[in-house]
Every structure is written in C-alpha cells, then in structure tokens.
N, C-alpha and C positions, 0 to 999 in steps of 0.2 A: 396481352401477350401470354400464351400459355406458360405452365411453368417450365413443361422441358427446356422453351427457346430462352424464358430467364435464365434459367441454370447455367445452359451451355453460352450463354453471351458472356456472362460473370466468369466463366472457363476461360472463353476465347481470350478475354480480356487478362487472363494471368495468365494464360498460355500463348500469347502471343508472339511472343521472339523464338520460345520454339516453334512454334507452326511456321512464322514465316522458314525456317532455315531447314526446315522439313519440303516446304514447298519450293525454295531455292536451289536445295539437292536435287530435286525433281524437274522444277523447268529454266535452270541453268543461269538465270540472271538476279539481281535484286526485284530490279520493276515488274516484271512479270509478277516475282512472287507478291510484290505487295497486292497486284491485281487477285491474286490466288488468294490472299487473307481478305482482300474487300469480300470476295466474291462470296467467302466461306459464313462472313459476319452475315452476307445478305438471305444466305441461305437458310441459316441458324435460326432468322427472323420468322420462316416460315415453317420449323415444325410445329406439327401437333403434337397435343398432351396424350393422342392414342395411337400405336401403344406407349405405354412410357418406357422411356430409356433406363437402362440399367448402369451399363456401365457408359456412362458420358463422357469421360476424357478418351478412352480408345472411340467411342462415337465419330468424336470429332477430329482422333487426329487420321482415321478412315474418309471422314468426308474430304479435309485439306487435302491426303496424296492423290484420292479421285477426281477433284476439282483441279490438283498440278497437271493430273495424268494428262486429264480431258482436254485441259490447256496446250499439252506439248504436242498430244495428240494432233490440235486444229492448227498450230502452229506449222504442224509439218506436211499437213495439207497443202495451207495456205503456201508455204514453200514450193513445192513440188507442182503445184499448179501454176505458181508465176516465179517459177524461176528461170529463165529464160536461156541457162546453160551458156554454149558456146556460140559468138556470130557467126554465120555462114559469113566463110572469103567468098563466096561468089555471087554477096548482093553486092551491088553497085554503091558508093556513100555517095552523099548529097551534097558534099563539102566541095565547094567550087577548086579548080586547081590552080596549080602555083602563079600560073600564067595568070589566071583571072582574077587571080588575089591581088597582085602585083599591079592589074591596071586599074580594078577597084580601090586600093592604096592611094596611087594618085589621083586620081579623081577628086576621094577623097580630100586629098592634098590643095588641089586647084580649089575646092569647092570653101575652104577654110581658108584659103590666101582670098578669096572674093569675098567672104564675109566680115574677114579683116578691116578690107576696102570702103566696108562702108562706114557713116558719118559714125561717131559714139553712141549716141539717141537712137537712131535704126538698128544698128547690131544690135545695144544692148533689147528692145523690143525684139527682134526676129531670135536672140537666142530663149531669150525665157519663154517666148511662146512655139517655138518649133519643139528646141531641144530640152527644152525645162517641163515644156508641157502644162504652160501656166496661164489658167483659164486668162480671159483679156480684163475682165473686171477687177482681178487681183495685179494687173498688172497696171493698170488704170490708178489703183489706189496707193501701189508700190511706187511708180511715177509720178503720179500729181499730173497726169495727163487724163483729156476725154478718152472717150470710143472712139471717134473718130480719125485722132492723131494714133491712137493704135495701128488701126485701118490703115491711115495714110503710109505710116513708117512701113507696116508691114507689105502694101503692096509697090514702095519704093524700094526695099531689100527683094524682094522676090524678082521684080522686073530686072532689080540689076544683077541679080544672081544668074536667071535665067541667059540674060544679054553673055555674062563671062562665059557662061559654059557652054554657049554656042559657039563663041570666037573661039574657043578653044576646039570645037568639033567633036562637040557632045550631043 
C-alpha cells in the first residue's frame, strides 16, 4: 500500500463521522451516505505515491463531496428514467369487474363447500398438495402413507370436485 493511501486511510478512519455527515448533507439519507464512505475507503485504497498529497485532509473531504455528488447525480438519473409519473386514465385496467368478481367469489365458495365434502384423509391430501404446494414425498412422510395412496386420494378429490362443479353448471 503506498504511503499516501496509508495516510489518508488512518485519516478516513478519525475522520469518519465527519465525512459521513458531509456526505449525508449531500445525498440526503444515512445509507446512501454510508455507501459514499464505503466507497471513499475503497478509493483511498487506490492512490498512488505520485504525486504526493500535500494537504490530505481537504484531499479527502474533496473526494467524499465528489463521490456524494456523483452518487446524487446517478440517483437522479436513475429517477428520472424510471419514474413513471402519472397513469394514463385512458388505459384500460385488468382488474376483472364487480360483476365478475362476485361470480368468481362464489365459485369460489361452491369449490370450498365441495372440498369440505370430502373424507378427512383426501381433503387433508388435496389441500397440502394443491394449496400448500407440498411436494407428494413430504406429504408421503408427513402422513405415514405410500405414493400411491397419495395418487389415489388425490384422484378421488379431484373427480369429486370435478363432478360438484358440473352439477353445479361450471
């Protein structure tokens, strides 16, 4: 490590609560500014011994407000490019309407009164594996049942599901 980047690290490190709060004035938050002292330490790592620094602490509190600047500067890029302002009223939304919320509700409703319906041991299999989302071998191990009685319960809740929401005119 040369000696300048000794020096001004042994700096950084007793100038450190200033710099952040120099760097906080500048890009408006805590976190930011800690990133603006990581960044400053990482920098410091990389000068050379030519030419040598004279006055080191104005050095360095010049690099922190540069390194704040540069930060708020991309900040307000990054802003400005995906800020996406105000929605146009005249796109269409995707959100289904009251109507079709209201028949999707009961559906819904009928589809939970038919899972009710079935035995303990098939519910309890059709929910962990549909709505739980729980691979069949954990559910195998969670049970104390095969694969197969998995299988079976699962395609005896499904048939009977199937069967209600026909009667029903689904």
């Amino acid at each position: 490590m040369s000696t300048n980047a000794l020096s001004l690290t042994r700096l950084l490190m007793r100038e450190r609560p200033s710099l952040l709060r120099v760097a906080q004035r500048i890009v408006g938050n805590a976190p930011a500014a800690e990133d603006v002292t990581q960044a400053l330490w990482l920098r410091v790592q990389r000068i050379e011994d030519d030419p040598p620094i004279v006055h080191k602490r104005a050095f360095l509190y010049r690099l922190a407000s540069n390194l704040a600047t540069d930060r708020l500067r991309a900040e307000r890029r990054y802003d400005a490019l995906f800020d996406s302002g105000e929605p146009a009223l005249d796109i269409p939304l995707d959100a289904p309407s009251a109507e079709q919320q209201l028949l999707d509700r009961e559906q819904l409703d009928r589809l939970m009164c038919a899972v009710d319906d079935l035995s303990p041991r098939c519910r309890e299999v059709f929910i962990l594996r549909k709505l739980e989302d729980m691979p069949v071998h954990e559910i195998c191990q969670r049970l104390g049942i095969t694969r197969s009685m998995v299988a079976r319960h699962m395609h005896n809740a499904l048939r009977h599901l199937f069967a209600r929401m026909q009667d029903n005119g689904e």
